[in-house]
C-alpha positions in Angstrom: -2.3 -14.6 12.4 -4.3 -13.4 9.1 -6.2 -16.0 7.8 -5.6 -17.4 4.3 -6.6 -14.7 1.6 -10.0 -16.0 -0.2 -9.2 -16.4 -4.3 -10.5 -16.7 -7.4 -8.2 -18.8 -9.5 -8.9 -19.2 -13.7 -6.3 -21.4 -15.1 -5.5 -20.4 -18.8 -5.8 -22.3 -21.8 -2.3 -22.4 -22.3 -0.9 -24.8 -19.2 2.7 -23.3 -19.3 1.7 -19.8 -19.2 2.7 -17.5 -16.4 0.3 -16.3 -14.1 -1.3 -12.5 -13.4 -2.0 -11.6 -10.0 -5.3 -8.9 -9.3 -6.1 -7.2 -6.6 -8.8 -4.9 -5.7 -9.1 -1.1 -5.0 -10.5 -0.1 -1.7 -14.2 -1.6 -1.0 -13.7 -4.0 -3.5 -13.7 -7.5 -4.4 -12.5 -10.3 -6.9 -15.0 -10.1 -9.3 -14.0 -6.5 -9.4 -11.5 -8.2 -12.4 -13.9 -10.7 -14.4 -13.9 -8.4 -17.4 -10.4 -8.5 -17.8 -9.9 -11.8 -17.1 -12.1 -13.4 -19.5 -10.0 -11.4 -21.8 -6.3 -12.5 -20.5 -7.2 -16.2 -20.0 -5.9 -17.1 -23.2 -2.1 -15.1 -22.2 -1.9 -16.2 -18.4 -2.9 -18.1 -15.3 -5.5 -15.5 -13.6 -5.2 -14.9 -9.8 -7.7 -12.5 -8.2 -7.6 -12.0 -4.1 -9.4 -10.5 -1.6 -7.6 -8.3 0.1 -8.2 -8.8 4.0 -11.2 -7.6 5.6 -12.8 -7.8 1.8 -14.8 -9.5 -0.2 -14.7 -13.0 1.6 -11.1 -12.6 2.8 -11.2 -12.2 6.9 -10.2 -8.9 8.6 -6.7 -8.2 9.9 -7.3 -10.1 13.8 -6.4 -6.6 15.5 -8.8 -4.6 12.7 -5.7 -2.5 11.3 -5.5 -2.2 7.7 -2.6 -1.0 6.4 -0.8 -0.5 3.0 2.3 -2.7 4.3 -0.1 -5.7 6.2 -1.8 -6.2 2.8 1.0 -6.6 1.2 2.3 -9.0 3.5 -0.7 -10.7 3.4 -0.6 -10.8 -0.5 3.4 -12.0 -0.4 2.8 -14.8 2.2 0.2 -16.2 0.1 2.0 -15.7 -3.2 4.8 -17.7 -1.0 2.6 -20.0 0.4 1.0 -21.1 -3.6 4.6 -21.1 -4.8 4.0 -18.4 -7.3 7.1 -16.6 -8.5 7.6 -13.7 -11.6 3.9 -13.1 -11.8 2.4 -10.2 -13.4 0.7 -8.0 -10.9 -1.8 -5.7 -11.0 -3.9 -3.7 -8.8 -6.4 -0.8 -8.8 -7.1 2.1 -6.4 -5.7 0.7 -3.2 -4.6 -2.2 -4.7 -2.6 -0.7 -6.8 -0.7 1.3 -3.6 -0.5 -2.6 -2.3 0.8 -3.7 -5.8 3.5 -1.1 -5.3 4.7 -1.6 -2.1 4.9 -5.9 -3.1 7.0 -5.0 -6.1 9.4 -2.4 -4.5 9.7 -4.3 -1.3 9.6 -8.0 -2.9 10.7 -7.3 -6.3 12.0 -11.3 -7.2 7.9 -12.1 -6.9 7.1 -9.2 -9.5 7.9 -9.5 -13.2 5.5 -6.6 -14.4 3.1 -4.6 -12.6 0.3 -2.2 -14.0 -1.2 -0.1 -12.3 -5.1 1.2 -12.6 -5.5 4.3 -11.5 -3.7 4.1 -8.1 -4.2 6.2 -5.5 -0.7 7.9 -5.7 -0.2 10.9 -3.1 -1.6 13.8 -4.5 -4.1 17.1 -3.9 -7.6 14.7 -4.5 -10.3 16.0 -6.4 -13.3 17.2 -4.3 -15.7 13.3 -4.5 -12.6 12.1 -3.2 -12.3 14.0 -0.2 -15.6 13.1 0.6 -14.8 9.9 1.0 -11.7 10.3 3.3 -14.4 11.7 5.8 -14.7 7.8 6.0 -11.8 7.6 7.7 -12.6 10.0 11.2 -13.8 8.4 14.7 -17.6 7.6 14.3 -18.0 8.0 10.6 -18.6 4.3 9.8 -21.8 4.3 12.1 -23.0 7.2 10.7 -22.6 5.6 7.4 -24.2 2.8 8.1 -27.2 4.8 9.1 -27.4 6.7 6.0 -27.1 3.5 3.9 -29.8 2.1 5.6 -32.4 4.7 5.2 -31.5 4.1 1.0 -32.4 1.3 -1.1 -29.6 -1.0 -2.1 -30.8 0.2 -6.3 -30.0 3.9 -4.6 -27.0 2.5 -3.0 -25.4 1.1 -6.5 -26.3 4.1 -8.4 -24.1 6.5 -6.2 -21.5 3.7 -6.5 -21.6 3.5 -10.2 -21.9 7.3 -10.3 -18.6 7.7 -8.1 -16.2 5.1 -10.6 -17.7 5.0 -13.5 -17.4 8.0 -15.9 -20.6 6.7 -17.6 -22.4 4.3 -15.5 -24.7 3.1 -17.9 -21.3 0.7 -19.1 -22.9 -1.5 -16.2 -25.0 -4.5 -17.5 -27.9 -6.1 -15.9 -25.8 -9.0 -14.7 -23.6 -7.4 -13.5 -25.7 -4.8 -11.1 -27.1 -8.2 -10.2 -24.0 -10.0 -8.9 -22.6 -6.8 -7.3 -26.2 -6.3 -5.3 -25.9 -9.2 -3.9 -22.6 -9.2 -3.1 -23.4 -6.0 -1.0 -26.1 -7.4 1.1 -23.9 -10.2 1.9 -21.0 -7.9 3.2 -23.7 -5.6 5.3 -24.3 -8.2 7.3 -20.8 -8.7 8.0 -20.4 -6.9 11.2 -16.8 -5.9 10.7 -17.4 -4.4 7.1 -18.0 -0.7 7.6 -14.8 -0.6 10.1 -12.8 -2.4 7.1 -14.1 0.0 4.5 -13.0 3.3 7.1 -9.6 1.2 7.8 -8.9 1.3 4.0 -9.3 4.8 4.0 -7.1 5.5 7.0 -4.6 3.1 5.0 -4.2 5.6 1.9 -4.4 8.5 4.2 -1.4 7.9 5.8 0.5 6.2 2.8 -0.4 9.8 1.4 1.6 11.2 4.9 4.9 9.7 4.4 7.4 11.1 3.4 11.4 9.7 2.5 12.2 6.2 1.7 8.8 5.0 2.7 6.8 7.3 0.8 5.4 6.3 -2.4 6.2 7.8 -4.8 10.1 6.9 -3.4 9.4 3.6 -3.4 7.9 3.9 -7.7 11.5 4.9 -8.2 12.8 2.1 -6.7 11.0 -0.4 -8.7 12.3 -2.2 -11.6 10.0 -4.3 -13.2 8.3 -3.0 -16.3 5.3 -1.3 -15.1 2.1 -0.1 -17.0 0.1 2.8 -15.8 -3.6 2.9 -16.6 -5.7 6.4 -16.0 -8.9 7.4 -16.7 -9.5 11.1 -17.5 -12.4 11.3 -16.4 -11.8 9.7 -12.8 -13.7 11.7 -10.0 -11.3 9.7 -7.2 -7.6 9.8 -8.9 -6.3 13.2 -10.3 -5.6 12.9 -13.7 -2.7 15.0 -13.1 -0.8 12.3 -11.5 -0.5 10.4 -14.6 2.2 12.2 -15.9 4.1 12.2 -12.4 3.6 8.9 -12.4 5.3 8.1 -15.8 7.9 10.2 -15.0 8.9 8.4 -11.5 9.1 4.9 -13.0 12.4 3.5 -14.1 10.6 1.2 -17.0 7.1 2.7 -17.5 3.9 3.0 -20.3 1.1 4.6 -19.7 -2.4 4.5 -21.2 -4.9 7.2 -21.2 -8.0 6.8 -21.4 -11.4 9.4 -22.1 -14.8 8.8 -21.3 -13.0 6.3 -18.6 -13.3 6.6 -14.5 -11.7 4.9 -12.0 -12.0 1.4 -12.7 -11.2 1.3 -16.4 -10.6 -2.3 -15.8 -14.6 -2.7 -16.1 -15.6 0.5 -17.9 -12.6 -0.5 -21.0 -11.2 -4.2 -20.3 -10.5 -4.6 -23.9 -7.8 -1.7 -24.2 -6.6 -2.6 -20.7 -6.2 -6.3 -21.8 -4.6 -5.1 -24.7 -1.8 -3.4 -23.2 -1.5 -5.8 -20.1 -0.7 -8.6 -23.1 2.0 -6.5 -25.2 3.5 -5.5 -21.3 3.6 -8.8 -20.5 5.0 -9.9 -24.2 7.6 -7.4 -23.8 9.0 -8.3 -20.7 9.6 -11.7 -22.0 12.3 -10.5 -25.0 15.7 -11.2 -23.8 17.3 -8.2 -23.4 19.7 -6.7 -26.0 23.2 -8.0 -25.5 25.9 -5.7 -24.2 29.2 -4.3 -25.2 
């Protein structure tokens, strides 16, 4: 059984609101959404997880990740807290585990937005570089290569791959994401979760039919927001327009000079439209005749 998901709860200043529900893109962690939520806390209840085998969250027992276990994982504990009609969002992976939550369990799900998720589509070159992750072996190998870098090296290449300008990232920052990764390289599990998570988008990229998703964006019904970068080296920028397109009830915001985790690089903008979304869906709807 999969332990209980470790969370980072900020209540908001208003004790009626509803509550917004983060999670992580592949690698990542909870603080991944600070940014953003020191700019939401005023609109809703904030509610960032660790997906399992990340952050502090404790890896799947068998070691499988998979798009559908996460979002188990995410649902049971969304059961377990009693939340209901939150506003989910996700990036990268998380936003393919956002997906599947609000297609598959759509009374839990009264918006979702979506920061450049890793839809199925030809990826650009960085990004095929890092599906290499996924083969038999390459997590050791990585591990040796980090090793013979500094952890400063380490957070530049980072930085480099999901930020379109990197020099967006502040000194305290760098400093709570350093030590963040030291603490996960001494997790013995965490280069097997990190080439699990890759295998996890690969074959959500496989599927095809009713499990596929970009079926399952047409099934969804909740308002959804979709936030690209155009300058993301992971995430064609391409797919935004597909993605607008496949969604019953979409927006979408575009972004330049933004990478893959626009959430950091452009919180304000991306708070901005997460709190008109989230004001929209809460008009009743137009009577009819």
């Amino acid at each position: 059984m999969q332990e209980p998901l470790a969370a980072e709860y900020v209540p908001s200043t208003i004790p009626a609101a509803n509550t917004a529900v983060f999670l992580h893109g592949l690698g990542g962690w909870t603080h991944n959404w600070a940014a953003l939520i020191d700019r939401l806390r005023a609109t809703v209840h904030c509610l960032a997880l660790d997906l399992p085998g990340f952050g502090r969250s404790a890896p799947p027992p068998d070691g499988v990740v998979s798009v559908e276990r996460q979002a188990a994982a995410v649902a049971s504990h969304l059961d377990g807290t009693g939340h209901r009609r939150v506003h989910l969002v996700g990036n990268s992976l998380g936003g393919l585990v956002a997906l599947h939550l609000a297609c598959c369990r759509p009374e839990l799900v009264a918006t979702l937005t979506l920061v450049s998720p890793v839809l199925p589509a030809v990826p650009p070159a960085r990004a095929l570089r890092v599906s290499l992750l996924g083969l038999p072996g390459a997590p050791r190998l990585y591990s040796r290569l980090l090793s013979a870098q500094s952890s400063d090296r380490q957070l530049d290449e980072l930085y480099r791959l999901i930020y379109a300008d990197p020099g967006l990232v502040g000194p305290e920052q760098r400093a709570i994401e350093a030590r963040e990764r030291a603490r996960r390289a001494e997790l013995p599990y965490a280069q097997g979760m990190l080439a699990e998570g890759v295998r996890a988008v690969v074959r959500s990229h496989l599927r095809r039919g009713p499990s596929s998703a970009w079926h399952q964006a047409r099934q969804v019904h909740a308002p959804t927001l979709l936030v690209y970068g155009r300058d993301d080296r992971l995430v064609p920028f391409r797919t935004a327009a597909r993605g607008y397109a496949a969604f019953r009830d979409a927006r979408l915001l575009t972004l330049p000079g933004v990478g893959h985790v626009a959430m950091q690089e452009r919180p304000t903008a991306v708070a901005d439209a997460l709190r008109a979304l989230i004001a929209e869906s809460r008009r009743p709807s137009p009577p009819m005749y």
